[in-house]
Kinemage of the C-alpha trace (Angstrom):
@kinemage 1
@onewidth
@group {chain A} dominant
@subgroup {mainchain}
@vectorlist {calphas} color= white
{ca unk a 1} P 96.190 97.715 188.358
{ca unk a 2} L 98.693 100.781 187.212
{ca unk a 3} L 101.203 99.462 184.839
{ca unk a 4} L 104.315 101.392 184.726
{ca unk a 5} L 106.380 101.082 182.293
{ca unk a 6} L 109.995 103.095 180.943
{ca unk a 7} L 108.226 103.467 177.755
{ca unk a 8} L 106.083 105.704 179.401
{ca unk a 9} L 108.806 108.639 178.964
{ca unk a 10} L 109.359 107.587 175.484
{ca unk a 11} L 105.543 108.198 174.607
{ca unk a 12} L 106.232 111.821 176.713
{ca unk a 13} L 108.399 112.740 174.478
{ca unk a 14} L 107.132 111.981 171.053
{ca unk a 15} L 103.750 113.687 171.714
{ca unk a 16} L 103.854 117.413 172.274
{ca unk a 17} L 101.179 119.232 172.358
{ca unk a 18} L 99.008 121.274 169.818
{ca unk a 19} L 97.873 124.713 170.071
{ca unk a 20} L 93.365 124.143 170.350
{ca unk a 21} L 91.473 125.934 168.352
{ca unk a 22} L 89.189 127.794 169.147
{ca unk a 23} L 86.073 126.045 167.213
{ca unk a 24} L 84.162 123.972 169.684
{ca unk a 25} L 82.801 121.705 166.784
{ca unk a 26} L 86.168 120.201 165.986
{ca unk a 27} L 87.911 117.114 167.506
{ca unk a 28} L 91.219 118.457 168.156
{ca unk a 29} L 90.134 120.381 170.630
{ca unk a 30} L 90.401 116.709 172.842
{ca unk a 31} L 93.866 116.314 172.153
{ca unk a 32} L 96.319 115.409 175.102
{ca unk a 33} L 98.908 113.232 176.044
{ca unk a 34} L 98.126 109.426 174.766
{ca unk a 35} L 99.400 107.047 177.589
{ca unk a 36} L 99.264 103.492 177.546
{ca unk a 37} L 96.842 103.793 180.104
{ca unk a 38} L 94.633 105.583 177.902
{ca unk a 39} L 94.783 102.304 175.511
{ca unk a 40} L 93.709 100.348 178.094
{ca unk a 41} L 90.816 102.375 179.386
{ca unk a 42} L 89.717 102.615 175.509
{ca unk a 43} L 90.035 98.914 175.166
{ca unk a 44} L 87.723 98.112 178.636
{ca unk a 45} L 84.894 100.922 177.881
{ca unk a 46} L 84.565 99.624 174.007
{ca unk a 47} L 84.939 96.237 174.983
{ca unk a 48} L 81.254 95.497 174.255
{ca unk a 49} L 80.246 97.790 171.126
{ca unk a 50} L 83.035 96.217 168.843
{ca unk a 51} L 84.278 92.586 167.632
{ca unk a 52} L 87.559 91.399 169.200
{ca unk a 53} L 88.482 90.103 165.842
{ca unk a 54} L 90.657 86.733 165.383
{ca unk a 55} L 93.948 87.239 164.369
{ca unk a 56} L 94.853 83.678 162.588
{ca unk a 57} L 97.168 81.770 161.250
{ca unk a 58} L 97.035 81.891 157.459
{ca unk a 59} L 97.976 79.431 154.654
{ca unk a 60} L 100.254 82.346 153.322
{ca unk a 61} L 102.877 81.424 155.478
{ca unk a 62} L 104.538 78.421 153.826
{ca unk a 63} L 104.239 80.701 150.245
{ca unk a 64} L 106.450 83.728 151.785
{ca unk a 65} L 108.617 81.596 153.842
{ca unk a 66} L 107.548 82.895 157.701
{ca unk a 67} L 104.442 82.710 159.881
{ca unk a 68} L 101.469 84.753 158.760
{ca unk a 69} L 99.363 85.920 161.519
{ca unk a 70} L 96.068 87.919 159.691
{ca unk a 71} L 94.271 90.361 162.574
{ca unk a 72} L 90.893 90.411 160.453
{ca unk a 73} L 89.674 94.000 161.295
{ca unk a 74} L 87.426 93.564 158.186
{ca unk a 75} L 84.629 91.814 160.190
{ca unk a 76} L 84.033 94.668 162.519
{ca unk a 77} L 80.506 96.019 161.794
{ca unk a 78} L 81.359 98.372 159.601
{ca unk a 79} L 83.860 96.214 157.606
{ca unk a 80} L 86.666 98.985 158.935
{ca unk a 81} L 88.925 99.340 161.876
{ca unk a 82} L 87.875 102.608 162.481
{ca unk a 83} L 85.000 101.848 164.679
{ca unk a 84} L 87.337 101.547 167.962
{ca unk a 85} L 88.272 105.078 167.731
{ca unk a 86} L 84.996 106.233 166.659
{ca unk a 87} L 83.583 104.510 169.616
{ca unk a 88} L 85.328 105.340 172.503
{ca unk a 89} L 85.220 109.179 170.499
{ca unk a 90} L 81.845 109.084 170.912
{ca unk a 91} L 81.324 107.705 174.505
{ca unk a 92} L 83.927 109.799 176.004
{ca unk a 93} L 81.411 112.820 174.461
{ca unk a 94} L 79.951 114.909 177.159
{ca unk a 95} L 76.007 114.114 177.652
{ca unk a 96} L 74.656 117.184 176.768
{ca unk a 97} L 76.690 117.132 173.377
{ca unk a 98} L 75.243 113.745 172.411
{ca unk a 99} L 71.899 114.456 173.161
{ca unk a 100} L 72.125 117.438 170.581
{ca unk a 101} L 74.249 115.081 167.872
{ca unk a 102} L 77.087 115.100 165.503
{ca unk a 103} L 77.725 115.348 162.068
{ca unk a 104} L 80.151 114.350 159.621
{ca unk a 105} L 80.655 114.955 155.529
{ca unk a 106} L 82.461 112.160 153.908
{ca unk a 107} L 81.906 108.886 152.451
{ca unk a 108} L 84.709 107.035 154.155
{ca unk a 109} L 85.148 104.380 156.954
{ca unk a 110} L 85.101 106.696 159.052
{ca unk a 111} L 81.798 108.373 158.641
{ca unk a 112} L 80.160 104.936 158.014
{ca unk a 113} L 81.488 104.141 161.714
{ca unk a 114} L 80.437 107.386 163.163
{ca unk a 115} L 76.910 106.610 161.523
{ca unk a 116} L 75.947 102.886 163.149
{ca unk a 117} L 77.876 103.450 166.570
{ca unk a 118} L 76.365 107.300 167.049
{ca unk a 119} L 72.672 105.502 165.774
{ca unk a 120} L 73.827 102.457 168.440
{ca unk a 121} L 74.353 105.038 171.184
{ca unk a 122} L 71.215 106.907 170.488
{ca unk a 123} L 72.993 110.295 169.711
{ca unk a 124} L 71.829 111.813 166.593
{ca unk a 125} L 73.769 111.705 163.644
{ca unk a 126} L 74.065 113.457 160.114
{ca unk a 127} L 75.788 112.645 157.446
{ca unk a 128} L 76.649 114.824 154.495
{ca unk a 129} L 77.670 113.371 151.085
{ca unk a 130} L 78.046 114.622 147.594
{ca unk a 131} L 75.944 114.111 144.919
{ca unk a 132} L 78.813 111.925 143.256
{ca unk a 133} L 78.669 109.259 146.267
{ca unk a 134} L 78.335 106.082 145.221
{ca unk a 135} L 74.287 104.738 145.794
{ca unk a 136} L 75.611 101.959 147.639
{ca unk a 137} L 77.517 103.579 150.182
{ca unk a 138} L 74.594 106.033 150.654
{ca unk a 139} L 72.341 103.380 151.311
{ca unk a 140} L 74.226 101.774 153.312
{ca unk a 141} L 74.509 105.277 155.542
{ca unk a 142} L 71.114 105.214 156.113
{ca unk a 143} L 70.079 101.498 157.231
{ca unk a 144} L 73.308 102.541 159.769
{ca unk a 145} L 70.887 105.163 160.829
{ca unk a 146} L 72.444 108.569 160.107
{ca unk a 147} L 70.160 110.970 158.497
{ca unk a 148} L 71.674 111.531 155.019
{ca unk a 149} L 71.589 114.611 152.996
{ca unk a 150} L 73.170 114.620 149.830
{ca unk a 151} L 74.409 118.328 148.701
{ca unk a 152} L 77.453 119.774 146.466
{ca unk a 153} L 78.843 117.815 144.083
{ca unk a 154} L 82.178 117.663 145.448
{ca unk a 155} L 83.860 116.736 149.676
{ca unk a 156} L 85.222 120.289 150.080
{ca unk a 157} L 80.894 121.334 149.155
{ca unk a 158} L 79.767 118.851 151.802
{ca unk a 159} L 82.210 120.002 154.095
{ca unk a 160} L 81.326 123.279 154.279
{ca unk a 161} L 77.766 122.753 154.964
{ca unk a 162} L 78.317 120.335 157.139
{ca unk a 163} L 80.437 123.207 159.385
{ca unk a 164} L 77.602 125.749 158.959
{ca unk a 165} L 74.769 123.366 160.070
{ca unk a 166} L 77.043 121.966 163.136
{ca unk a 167} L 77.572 125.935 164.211
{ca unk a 168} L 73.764 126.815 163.347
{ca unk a 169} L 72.571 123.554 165.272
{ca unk a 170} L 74.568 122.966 167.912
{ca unk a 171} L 76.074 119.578 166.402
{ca unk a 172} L 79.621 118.691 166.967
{ca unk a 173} L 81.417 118.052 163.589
{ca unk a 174} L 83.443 115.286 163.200
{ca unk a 175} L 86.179 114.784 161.139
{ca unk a 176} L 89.339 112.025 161.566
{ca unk a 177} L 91.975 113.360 163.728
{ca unk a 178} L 94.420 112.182 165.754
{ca unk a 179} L 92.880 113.378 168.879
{ca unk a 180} L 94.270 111.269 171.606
{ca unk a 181} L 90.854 109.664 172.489
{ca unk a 182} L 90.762 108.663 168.793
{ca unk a 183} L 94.160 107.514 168.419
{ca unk a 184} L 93.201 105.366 171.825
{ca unk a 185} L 91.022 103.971 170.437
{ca unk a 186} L 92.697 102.470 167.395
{ca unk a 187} L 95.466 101.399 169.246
{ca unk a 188} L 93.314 98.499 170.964
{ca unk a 189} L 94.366 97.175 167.854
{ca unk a 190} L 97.451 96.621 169.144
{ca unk a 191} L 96.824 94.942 172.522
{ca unk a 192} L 94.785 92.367 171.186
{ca unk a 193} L 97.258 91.325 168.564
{ca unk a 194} L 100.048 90.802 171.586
{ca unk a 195} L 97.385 88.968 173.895
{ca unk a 196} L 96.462 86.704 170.561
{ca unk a 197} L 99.961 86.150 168.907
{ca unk a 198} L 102.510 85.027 171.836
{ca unk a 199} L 106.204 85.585 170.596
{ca unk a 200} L 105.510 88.339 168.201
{ca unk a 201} L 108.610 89.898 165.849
{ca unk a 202} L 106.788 92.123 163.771
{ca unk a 203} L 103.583 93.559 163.393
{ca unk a 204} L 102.149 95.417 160.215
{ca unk a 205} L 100.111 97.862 159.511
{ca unk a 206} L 98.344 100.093 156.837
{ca unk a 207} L 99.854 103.701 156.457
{ca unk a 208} L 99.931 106.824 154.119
{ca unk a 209} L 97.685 109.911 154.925
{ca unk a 210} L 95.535 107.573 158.010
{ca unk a 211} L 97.907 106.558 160.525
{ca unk a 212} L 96.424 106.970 163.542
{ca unk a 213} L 96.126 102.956 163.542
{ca unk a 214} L 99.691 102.707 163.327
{ca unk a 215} L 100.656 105.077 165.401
{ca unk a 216} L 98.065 104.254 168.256
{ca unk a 217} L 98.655 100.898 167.984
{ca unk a 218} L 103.003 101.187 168.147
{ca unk a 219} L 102.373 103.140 171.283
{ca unk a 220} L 100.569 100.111 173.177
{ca unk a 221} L 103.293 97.463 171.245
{ca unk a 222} L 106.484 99.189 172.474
{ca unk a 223} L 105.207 99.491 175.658
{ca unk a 224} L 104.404 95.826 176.134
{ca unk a 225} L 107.117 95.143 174.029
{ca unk a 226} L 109.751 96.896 172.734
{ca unk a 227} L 111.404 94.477 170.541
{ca unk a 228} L 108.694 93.753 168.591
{ca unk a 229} L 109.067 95.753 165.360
{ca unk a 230} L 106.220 98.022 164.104
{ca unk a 231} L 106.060 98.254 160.214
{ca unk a 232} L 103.723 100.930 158.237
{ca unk a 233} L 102.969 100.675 154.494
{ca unk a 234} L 102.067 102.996 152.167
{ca unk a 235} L 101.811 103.625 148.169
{ca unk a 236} L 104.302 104.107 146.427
{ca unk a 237} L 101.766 106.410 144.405
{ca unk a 238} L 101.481 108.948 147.353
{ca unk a 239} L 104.008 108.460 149.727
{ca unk a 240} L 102.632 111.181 152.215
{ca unk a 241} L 104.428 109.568 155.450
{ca unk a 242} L 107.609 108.823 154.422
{ca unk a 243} L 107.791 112.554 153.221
{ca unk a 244} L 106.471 113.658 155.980
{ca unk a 245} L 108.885 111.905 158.534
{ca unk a 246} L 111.710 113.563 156.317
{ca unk a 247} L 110.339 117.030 156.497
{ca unk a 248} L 109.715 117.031 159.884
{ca unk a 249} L 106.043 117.630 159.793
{ca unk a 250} L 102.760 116.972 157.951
{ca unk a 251} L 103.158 118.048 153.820
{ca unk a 252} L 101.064 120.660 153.240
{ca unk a 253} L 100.973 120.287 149.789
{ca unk a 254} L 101.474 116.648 148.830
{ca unk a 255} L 98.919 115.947 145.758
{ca unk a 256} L 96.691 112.899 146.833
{ca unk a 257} L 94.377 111.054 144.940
{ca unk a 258} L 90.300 110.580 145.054
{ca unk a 259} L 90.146 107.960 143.278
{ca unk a 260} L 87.979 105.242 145.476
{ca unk a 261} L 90.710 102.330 144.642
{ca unk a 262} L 92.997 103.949 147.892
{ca unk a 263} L 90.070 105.113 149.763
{ca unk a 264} L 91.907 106.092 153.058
{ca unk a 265} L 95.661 105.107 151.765
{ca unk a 266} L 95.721 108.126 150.108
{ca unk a 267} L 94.798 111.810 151.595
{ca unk a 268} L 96.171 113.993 154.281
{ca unk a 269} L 94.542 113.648 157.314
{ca unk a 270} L 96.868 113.404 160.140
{ca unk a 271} L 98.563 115.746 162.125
{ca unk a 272} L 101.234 116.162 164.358
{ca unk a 273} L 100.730 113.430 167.165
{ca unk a 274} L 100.901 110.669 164.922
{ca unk a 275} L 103.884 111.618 162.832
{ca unk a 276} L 105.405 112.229 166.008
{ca unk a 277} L 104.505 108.992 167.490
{ca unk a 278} L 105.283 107.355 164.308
{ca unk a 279} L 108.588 109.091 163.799
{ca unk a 280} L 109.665 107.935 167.536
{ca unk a 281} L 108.128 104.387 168.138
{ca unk a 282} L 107.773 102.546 164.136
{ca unk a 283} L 111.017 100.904 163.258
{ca unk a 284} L 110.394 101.281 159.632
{ca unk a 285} L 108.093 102.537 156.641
{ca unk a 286} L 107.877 101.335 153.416
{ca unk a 287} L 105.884 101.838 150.418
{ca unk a 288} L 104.286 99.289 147.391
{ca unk a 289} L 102.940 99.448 144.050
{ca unk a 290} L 99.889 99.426 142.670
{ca unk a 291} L 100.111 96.283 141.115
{ca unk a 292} L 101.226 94.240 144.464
{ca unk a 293} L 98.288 95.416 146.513
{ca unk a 294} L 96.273 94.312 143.763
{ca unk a 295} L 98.103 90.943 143.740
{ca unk a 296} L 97.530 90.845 147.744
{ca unk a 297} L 93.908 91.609 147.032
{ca unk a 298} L 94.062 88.541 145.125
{ca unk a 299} L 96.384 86.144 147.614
{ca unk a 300} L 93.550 87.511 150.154
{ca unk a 301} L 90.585 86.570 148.330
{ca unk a 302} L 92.200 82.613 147.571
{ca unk a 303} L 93.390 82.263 150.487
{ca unk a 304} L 91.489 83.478 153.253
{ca unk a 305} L 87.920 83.649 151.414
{ca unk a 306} L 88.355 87.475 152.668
{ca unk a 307} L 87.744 90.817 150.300
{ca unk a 308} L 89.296 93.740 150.979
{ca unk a 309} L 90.042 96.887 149.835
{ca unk a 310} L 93.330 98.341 148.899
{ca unk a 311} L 93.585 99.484 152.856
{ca unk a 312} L 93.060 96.055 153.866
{ca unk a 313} L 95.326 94.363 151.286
{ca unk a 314} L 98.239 96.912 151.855
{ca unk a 315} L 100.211 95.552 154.723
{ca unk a 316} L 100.290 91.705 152.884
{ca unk a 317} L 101.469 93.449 149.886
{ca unk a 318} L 104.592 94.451 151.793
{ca unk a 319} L 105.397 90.672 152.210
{ca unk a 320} L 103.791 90.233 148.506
{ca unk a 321} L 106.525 92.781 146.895
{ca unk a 322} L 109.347 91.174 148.721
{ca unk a 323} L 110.196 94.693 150.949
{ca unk a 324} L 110.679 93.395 154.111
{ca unk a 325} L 113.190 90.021 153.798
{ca unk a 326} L 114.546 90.591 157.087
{ca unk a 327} L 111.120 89.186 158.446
{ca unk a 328} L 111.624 85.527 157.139
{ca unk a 329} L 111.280 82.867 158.923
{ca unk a 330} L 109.796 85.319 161.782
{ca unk a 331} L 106.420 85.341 163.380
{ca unk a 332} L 104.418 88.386 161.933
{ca unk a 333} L 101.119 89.539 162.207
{ca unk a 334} L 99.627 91.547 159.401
{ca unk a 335} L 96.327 93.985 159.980
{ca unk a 336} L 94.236 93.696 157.285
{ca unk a 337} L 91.846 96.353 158.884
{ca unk a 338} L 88.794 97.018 155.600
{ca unk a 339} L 86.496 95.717 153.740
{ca unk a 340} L 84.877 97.973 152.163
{ca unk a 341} L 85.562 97.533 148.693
{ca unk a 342} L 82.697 99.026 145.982
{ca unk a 343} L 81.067 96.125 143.856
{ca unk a 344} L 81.945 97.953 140.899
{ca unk a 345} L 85.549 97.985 141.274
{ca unk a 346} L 85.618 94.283 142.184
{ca unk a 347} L 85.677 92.981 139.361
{ca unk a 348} L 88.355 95.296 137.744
{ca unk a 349} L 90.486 94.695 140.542
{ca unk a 350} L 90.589 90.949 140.394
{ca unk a 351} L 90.479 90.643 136.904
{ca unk a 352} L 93.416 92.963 136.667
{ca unk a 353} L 95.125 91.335 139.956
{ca unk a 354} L 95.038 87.629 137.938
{ca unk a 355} L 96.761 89.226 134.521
{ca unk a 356} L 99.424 90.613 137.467
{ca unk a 357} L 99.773 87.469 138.909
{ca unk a 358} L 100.430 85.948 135.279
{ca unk a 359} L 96.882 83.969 135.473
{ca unk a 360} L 95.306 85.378 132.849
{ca unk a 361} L 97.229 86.279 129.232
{ca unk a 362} L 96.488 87.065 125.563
{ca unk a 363} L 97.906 86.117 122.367
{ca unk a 364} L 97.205 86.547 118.743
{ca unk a 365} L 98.065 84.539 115.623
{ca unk a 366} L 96.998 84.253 111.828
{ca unk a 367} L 95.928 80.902 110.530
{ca unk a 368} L 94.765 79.671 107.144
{ca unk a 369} L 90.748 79.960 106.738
{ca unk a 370} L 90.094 76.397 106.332
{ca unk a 371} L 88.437 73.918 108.242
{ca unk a 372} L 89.949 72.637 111.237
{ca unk a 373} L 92.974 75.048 111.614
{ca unk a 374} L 90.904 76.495 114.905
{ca unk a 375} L 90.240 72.726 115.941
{ca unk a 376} L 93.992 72.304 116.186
{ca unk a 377} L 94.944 75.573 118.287
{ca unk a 378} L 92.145 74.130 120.331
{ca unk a 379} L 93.481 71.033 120.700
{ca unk a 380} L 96.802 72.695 121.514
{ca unk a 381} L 95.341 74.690 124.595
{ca unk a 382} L 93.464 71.520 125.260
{ca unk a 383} L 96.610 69.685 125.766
{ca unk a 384} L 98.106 72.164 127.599
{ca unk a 385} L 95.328 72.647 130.340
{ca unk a 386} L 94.779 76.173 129.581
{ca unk a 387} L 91.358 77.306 130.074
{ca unk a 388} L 89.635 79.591 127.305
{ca unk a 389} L 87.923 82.392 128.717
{ca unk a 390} L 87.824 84.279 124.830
{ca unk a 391} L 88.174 83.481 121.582
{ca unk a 392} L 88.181 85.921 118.811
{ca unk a 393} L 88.429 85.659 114.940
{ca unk a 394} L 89.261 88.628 112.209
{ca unk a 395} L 88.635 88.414 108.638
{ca unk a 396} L 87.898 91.573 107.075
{ca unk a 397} L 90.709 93.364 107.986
{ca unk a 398} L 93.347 91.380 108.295
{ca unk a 399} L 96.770 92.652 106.691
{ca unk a 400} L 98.226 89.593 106.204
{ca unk a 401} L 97.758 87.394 102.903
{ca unk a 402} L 94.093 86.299 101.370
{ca unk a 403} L 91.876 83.617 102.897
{ca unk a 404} L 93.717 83.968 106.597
{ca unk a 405} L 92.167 84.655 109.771
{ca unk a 406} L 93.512 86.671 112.591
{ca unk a 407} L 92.897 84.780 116.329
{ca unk a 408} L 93.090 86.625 119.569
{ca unk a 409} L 92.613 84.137 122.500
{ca unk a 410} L 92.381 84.826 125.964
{ca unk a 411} L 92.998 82.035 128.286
{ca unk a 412} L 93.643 81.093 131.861
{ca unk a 413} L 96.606 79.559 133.462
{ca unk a 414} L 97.392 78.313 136.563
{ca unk a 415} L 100.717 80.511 137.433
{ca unk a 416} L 103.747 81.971 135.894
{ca unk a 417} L 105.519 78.557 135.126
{ca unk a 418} L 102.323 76.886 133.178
{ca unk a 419} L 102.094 80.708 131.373
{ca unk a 420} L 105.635 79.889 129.964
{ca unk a 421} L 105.005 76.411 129.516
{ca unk a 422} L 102.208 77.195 127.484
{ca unk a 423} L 103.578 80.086 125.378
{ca unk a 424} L 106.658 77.881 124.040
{ca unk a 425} L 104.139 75.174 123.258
{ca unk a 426} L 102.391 77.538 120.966
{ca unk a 427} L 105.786 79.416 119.364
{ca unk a 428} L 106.848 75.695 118.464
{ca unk a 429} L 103.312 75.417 116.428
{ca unk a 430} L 102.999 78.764 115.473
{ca unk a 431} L 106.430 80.724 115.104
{ca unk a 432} L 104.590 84.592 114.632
{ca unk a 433} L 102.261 84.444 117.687
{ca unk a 434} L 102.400 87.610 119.377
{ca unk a 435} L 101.757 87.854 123.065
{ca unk a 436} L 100.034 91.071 124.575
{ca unk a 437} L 102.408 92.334 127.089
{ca unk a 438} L 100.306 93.156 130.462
């Protein structure tokens, strides 16, 4: 059945079309006009190869005063979103290409999707990372599959040889576009949150340098719907999109971060089609701070037993931060669309995200060296519930008066009112305790 719609024209007009290049090992050379029947074809032929994720009602709701919907495109695979639009990238590949393979040089989602659903299809795949790549994600590469060869120690060195094995080879290289079969692909996102969420008002996604997902996925929203709002999120740290939308086109020279803590929130990858879809169909882009995806990261992990990485946490941070008060008491769906978050960075990120959320503090005070003054600041935190994660003592080079030690104690509270409760308790005791500001 041929669904016609008025939005139709409006998707027309915000995609116009980019001059190909000439390179046959490049995805933009399969760009075109995305339709909504181009969604819907994606979401049929992929149907099978990826998870149609729950999108569920979360105990967040009642804490930010609306209803929490969580689409959970962290169990795909992969732990990413980005397998829909790798997939139907891959299938919609002419035969001859895949029997001759693709390659890719990066350690993102992306190539970790292009390496299990290219080893799935039976097309051969290479991936090229640098020498700095974490172990992990390398190993991880290979049980996908791909054939792995490590080389350069930076992306821009893996890049490069990468291009000059795909033109010595015959291997199409991949890199993430916004290619209208890719951007179809991600927007499947969006269908399946309107079939699973009746009476939607807003929907939210990740932004910044990857929105492909946000843009694919507001063109199949606005046609279903065109009342329901489409919100993007980015960092406040690199705020490519919303500079982007106010130049006009994609910024050149914005300065973008490698650290692996953004991953794909940060970097310029996109192109024209989906700033231009964006610009035309997403009611509204805002941007967060470090420290309230890290809190999300947190709500995430208590909440919905889920971790994520700072892509996946983004969009709750939105509703975190307080930026978007027009959606209480509405019905919202959040994406939370990765997972992949490095084991090393884990544990900073939690342990950081708890002194955020005022969970975790520090103080220090001097007491008298005699027996049972330690016993009684004990018996204080005791009292008070607070749970001692550290205790340390300092007697050699303490600047205070003889015979006095010097306490730092790190404790554990249960939120921002028992924090308070907990730090007048020990002022009344102990009037020079000094607290270390976060």
């Amino acid at each position: 059945m041929k669904i016609v719609s008025r939005n139709e024209e409006l998707l027309r007009d915000a995609l116009s079309r980019i001059p190909q290049t000439s390179s046959s090992t490049s995805l933009s050379s399969c760009n075109k006009l995305i339709r909504f029947e181009d969604i819907s074809a994606a979401a049929f032929k992929i149907q099978c190869g990826v998870q149609k994720t729950p999108c569920m009602y979360s105990r967040l709701s009642k804490q930010y005063g609306m209803d929490i919907y969580l689409k959970k495109e962290f169990l795909q695979y992969t732990g990413s979103v980005k397998e829909r639009g790798v997939l139907y990238l891959l299938t919609s590949l002419p035969q001859d290409q895949q029997r001759k393979g693709v390659i890719v040089a990066s350690d993102s989602n992306f190539s970790m999707a292009v390496a299990y659903h290219a080893s799935e299809l039976r097309i051969p795949v290479f991936v090229i990372m640098s020498t700095s790549t974490s172990p992990a994600r390398v190993k991880m590469c290979r049980e996908y599959g791909a054939m792995v060869i490590s080389y350069g120690t930076t992306a821009k060195d893996s890049q490069t040889h990468a291009r000059r094995l795909a033109q010595e080879n015959g291997y199409l290289y991949l890199e993430e576009e916004d290619s209208a079969v890719y951007l179809s692909g991600l927007g499947t996102v969006g269908l399946e949150v309107y079939e699973q969420v009746p009476k939607l008002d807003a929907v939210i996604f990740p932004a910044g340098g990857h929105c492909g997902l946000l843009a694919g996925s507001a063109a199949a929203l606005k046609h279903l719907n065109p009342h329901i709002s489409v919100i993007g999120v980015e960092s406040e740290s690199f705020p490519v999109l919303q500079q982007s939308l106010k130049a006009g086109h994609p910024i050149e020279d914005q300065a973008c971060s490698n650290h692996h803590f953004y991953g794909d929130v940060s970097g310029l990858c996109f192109g024209s089609n989906s700033l231009q879809l964006t610009g035309k169909l997403v009611d509204k882009v805002v941007a967060v701070r470090e420290e309230d995806i890290l809190v999300s990261m947190l709500r995430l992990l208590e909440y919905e037993r889920a971790t994520v990485d700072a892509e996946g946490a983004i969009g709750l941070a939105a509703l975190v931060a307080g930026k978007l008060p027009e959606l209480k008491g509405k019905r919202v769906a959040v994406v939370i669309c990765s997972g992949n978050l490095d084991l090393h960075l884990l544990q900073q990120c939690i342990a950081r995200a708890l002194t955020l959320d005022n969970r975790v503090c520090r103080f220090s005070l001097v007491l008298s060296d005699c027996p049972g003054d330690i016993s009684k600041l004990l018996e204080i935190l005791a009292r008070e519930e607070a749970r001692v994660l550290d205790i340390k003592q300092e007697r050699t080079f303490v600047t205070s008066e003889l015979f006095t030690v010097e306490v730092t104690c790190t404790v554990e509270t249960r939120d921002k009112i028992h924090t308070a409760q907990l730090r007048n308790a020990l002022l009344e005791r102990y009037p020079t305790a000094a607290w270390t500001e976060r």
